[in-house]
C-alpha positions as CSV (number, residue, x, y, z in Angstrom):
1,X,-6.1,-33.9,12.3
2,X,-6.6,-34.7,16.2
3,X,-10.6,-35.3,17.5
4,X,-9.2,-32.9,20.2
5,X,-9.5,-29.7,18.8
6,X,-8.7,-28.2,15.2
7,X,-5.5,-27.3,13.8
8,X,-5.7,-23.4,14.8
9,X,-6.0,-24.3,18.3
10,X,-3.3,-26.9,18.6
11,X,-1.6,-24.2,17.3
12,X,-2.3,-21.5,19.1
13,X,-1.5,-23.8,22.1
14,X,2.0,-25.3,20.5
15,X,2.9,-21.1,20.3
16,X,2.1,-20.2,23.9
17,X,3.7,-23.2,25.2
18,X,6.8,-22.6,22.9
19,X,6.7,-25.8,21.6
20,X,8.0,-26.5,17.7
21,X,4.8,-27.5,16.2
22,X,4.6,-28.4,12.1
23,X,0.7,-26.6,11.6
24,X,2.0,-23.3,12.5
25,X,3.9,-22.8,9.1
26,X,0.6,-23.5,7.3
27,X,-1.5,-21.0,9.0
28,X,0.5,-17.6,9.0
29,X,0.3,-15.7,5.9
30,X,3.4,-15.6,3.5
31,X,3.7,-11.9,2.3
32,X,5.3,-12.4,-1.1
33,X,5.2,-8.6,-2.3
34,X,8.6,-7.0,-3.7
35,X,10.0,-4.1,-1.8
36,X,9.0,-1.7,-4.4
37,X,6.2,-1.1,-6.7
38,X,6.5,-2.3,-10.6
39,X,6.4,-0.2,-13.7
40,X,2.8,-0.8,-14.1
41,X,1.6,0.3,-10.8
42,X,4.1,3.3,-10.9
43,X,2.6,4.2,-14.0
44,X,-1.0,4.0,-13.4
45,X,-0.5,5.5,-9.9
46,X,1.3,8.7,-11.7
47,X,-1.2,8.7,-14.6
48,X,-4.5,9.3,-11.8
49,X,-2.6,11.5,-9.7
50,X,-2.1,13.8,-13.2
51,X,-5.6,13.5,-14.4
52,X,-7.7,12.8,-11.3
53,X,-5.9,15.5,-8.7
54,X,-7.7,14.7,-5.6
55,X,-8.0,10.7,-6.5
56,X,-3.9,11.0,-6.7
57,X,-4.4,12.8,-3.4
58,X,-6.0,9.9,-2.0
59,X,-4.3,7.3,-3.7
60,X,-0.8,8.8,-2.4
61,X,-2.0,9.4,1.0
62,X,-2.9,5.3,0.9
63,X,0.4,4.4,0.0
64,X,2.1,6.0,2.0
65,X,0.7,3.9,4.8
66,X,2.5,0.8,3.1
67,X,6.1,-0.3,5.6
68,X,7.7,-0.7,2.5
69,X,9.8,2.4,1.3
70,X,9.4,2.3,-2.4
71,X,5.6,2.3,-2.0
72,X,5.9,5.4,0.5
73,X,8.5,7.5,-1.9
74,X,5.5,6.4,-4.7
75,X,3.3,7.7,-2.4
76,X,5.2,11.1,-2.1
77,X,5.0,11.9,-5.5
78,X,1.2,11.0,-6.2
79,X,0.6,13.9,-4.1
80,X,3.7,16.0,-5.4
81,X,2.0,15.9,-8.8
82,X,-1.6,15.7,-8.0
83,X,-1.1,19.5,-6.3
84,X,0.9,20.0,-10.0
85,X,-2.5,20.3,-12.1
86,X,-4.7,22.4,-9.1
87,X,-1.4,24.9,-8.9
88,X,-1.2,25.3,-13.2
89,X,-4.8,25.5,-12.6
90,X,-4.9,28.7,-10.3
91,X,-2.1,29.8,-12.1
92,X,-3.4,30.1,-15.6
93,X,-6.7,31.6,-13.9
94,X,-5.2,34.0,-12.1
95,X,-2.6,35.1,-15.4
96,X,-5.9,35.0,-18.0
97,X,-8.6,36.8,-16.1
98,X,-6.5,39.4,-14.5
């Protein structure tokens, strides 16, 4: 490391002067998530959208904020099937006390 100044400055300046510096690899975060989400998080995500309507809600709303697609298209259909229960809900009520 150089007494002049730490490695996020000397890289900060090695980027606005356009310069190919080594340091600036080590500093910028490496995404490494997958395009889409994996069975387990589709799972769980579907499961408290069913059983927790307005936590799905949220949760869906969330994801859908992701850039990715197959987080947005999960996102979708946590609050596709979190309105599912509320509408069976209202349904049933308004078949039974009619």
């Amino acid at each position: 490391m150089a007494p002049d100044g730490n490695i996020i400055e000397r890289n900060a300046l090695a980027q606005a002067s356009g310069k190919d510096h080594r340091g600036v690899e080590a500093i910028q975060p490496r995404i490494s998530r997958s395009d889409s989400p994996t069975e387990m998080e589709r799972t769980l995500s579907y499961v408290i959208s069913l059983f927790a309507p307005l936590a799905g809600f949220f949760l869906g709303a969330w994801l859908l904020t992701y850039p990715m697609r197959g987080f947005k298209i999960l996102g979708r259909n946590c609050i596709l099937i979190a309105i599912l229960p509320t509408t069976v809900a209202l349904l049933l009520e308004y078949v039974v006390f009619r």
